[in-house]
C-alpha positions, -999 to 999 in steps of 0.1 A, spaced: 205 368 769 189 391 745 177 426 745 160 445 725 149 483 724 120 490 707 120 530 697 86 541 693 77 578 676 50 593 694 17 595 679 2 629 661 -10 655 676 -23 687 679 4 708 662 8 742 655 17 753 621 50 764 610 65 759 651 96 734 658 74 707 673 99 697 703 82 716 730 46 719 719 28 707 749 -6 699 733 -26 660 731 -26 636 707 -50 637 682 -77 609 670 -55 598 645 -28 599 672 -41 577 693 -50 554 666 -12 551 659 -5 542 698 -31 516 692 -13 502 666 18 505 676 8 483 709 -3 454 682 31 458 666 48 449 700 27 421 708 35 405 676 73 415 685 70 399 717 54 365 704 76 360 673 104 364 692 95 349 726 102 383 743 95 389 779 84 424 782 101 452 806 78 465 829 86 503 827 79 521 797 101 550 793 90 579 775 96 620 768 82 645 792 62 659 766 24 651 767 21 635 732 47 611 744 34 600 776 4 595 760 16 573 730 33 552 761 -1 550 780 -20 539 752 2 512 742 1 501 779 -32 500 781 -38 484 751 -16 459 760 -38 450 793 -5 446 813 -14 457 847 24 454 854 34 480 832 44 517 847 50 548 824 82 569 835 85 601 816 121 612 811 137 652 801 168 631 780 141 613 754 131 649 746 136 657 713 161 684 701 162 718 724 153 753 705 161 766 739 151 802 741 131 798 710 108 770 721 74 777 703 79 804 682 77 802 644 105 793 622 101 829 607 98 847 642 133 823 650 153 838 619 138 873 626 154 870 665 188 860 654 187 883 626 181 912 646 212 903 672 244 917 658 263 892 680 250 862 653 246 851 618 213 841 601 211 810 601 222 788 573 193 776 545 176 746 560 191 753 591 161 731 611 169 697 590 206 708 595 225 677 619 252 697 630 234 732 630 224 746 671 210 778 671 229 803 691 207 805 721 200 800 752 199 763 761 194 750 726 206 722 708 221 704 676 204 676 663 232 655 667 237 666 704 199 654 711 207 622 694 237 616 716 210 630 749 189 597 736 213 575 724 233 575 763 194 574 779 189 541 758 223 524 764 220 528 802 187 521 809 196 488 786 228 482 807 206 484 839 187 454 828 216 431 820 219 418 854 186 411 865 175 392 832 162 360 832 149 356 797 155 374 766 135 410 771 122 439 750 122 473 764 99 499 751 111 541 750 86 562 732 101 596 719 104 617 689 115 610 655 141 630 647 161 627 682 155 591 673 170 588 644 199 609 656 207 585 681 205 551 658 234 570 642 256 580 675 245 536 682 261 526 650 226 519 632 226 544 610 247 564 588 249 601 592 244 607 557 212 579 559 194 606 585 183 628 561 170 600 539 149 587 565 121 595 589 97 570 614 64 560 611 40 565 643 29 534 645 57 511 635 85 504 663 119 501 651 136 475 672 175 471 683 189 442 696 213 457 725 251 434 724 263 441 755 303 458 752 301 449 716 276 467 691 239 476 685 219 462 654 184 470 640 167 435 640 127 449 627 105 476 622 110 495 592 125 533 591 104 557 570 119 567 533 116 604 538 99 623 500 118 644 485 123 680 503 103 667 535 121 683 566 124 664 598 98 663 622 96 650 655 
């Protein structure tokens, strides 16, 4: 039987400028929800070119552009069947403490603590880099966060499946990304080459107790000295 994830980066939205996106809690905007439209004519080709049965719970982050991006591909997809379930582990990576303040106001807090550092040069594109704070985390730690949500909601549909299936999780890029590398996908040294498009799944087949492999969608070729974004 086989399974396939498709990861889906959630639409754009309404962001403020110069603020680590991962706990923003505004809407999609118009273009936004043109890229969940999209995305939902992505997956229907998916489904049809490879004779995929569709799971029907769509997992997604907590945040509101996420569940959003999920809704919109449901409903566009005119599958009464299909259920949105937000999740706190397809968040993207934690500033903890720091959540919504400015990349400036960030280096001007841990500056002004004699217990820390500043912060490294391109310390928010940095994989291994966690700010010392209060609940916050390394890119690499939210990849693994995501990477363990993925494999076990994919392990949970081994038994039940009748025909070969295609789950959908809609998240953030970066976190993403992140976990293709803790999956085997990518290459750590790839990350910072790469980014996701908003409307173009990337799809994994899942190989139960063996491996995972990318198997469509294309990953985005990041320009030169473009930092990640969710």
């Amino acid at each position: 039987m086989t399974l396939v994830a498709a990861l889906i980066r959630h639409g754009d939205y309404h962001q403020l400028p110069g603020v680590p996106s991962a706990q923003q809690p505004f809407p999609l905007n118009e273009a936004g929800e043109r890229h969940a439209r999209k995305s939902a004519e992505d997956i229907r080709e998916m489904l049809t070119r490879r004779n995929l049965t569709l799971c029907p719970v769509i997992d997604s982050s907590q945040m509101l552009r996420g569940w959003q991006t999920a809704r919109l591909i449901a409903d566009h997809l005119n599958l009464p069947e299909l259920e949105t379930l937000p999740y706190d582990a397809l968040a993207e990576r934690s500033v903890g403490c720091a959540a919504n303040l400015t990349i400036e106001s960030i280096e001007s807090v841990i500056s002004a603590d004699p217990r820390f550092p500043d912060p490294p040069p391109g310390w928010k594109s940095d994989s291994h880099y966690r700010l010392p704070l209060q609940g916050a985390e390394s890119l690499l730690d939210a990849g693994k966060r995501v990477a363990s949500h993925i494999t076990g909601k994919m392990r949970e549909l081994e038994p039940g499946a009748k025909r070969d299936t295609l789950k959908l999780f809609v998240g953030h890029g970066a976190a993403f990304r992140h976990a293709a590398c803790q999956l085997g996908v990518l290459e750590l040294e790839q990350i910072a080459k790469l980014s996701m498009y908003h409307d173009r799944p990337v799809y994994l087949e899942y190989n139960p107790g063996r491996s995972w492999r990318h198997v469509g969608g294309e990953w985005k070729v990041r320009k030169p000295r473009e930092t990640f974004a969710d």
